[in-house]
PLY file of the C-alpha trace (Angstrom):
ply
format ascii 1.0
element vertex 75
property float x
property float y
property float z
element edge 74
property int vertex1
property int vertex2
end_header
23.78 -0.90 -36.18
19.88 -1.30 -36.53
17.79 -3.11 -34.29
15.87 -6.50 -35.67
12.24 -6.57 -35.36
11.35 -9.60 -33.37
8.19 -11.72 -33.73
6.52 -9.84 -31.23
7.02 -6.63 -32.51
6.04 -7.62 -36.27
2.81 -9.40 -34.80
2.25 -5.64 -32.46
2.67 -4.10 -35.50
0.20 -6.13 -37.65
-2.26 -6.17 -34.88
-2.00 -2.39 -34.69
-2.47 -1.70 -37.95
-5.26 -3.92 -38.56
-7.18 -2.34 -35.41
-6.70 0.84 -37.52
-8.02 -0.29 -40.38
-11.22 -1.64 -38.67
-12.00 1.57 -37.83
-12.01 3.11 -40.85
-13.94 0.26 -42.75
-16.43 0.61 -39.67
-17.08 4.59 -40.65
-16.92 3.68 -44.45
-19.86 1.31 -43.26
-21.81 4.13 -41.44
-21.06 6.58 -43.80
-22.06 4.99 -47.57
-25.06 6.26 -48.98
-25.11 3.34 -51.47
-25.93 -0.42 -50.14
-23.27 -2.32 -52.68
-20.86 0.23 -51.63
-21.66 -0.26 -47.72
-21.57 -4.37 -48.03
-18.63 -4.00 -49.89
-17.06 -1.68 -46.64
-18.91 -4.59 -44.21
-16.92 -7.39 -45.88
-13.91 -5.87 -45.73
-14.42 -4.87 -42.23
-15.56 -8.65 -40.89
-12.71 -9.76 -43.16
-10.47 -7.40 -40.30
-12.17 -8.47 -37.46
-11.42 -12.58 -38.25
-7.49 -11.78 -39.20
-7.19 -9.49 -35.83
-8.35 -12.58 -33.97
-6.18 -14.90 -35.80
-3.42 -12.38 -34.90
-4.57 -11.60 -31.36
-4.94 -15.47 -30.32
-1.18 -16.05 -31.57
-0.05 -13.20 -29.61
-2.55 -14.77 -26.10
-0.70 -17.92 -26.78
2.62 -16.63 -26.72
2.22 -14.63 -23.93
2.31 -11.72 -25.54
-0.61 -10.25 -25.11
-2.60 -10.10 -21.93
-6.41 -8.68 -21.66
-6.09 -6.37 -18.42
-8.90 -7.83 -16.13
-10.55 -5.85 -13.11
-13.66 -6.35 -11.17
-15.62 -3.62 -13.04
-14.69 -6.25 -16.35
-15.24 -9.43 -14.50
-18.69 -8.39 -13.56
0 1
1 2
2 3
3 4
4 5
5 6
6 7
7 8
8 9
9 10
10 11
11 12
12 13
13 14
14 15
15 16
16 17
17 18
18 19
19 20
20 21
21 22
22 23
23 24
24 25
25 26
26 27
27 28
28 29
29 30
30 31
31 32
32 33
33 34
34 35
35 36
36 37
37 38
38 39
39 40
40 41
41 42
42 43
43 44
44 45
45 46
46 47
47 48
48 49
49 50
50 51
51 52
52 53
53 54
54 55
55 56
56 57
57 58
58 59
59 60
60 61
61 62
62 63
63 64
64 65
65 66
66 67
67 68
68 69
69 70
70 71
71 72
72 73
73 74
């Protein structure tokens, strides 16, 4: 019998690949030769950045998703 995704695991998921996908805009931006092309690859980027903290607040509020603190991070 398979195994249902829950909610946590579909949000994991969508964080995970939109991490990935930051990264790759992010090296499309440092790599383009041509300035439309590279504001193009910055938009698309930012665009990633404001869903992954859309995604990663939902997963903070549900207590899925906890920022490991230590005193080196804390200052």
């Amino acid at each position: 019998m398979a195994q249902q995704l829950t909610e946590k695991d579909i949000a994991g998921d969508i964080l995970s690949s939109i991490k990935f996908n930051a990264s790759g805009y992010l090296h499309a931006v440092i790599e383009a030769q041509d300035q439309v092309i590279r504001q193009t690859f910055l938009d698309y980027q930012n665009q990633c950045l404001a869903s992954q903290e859309k995604i990663f607040r939902y997963m903070q509020d549900q207590g899925w998703y906890r920022v490991p603190m230590n005193k080196e991070t804390m200052g």
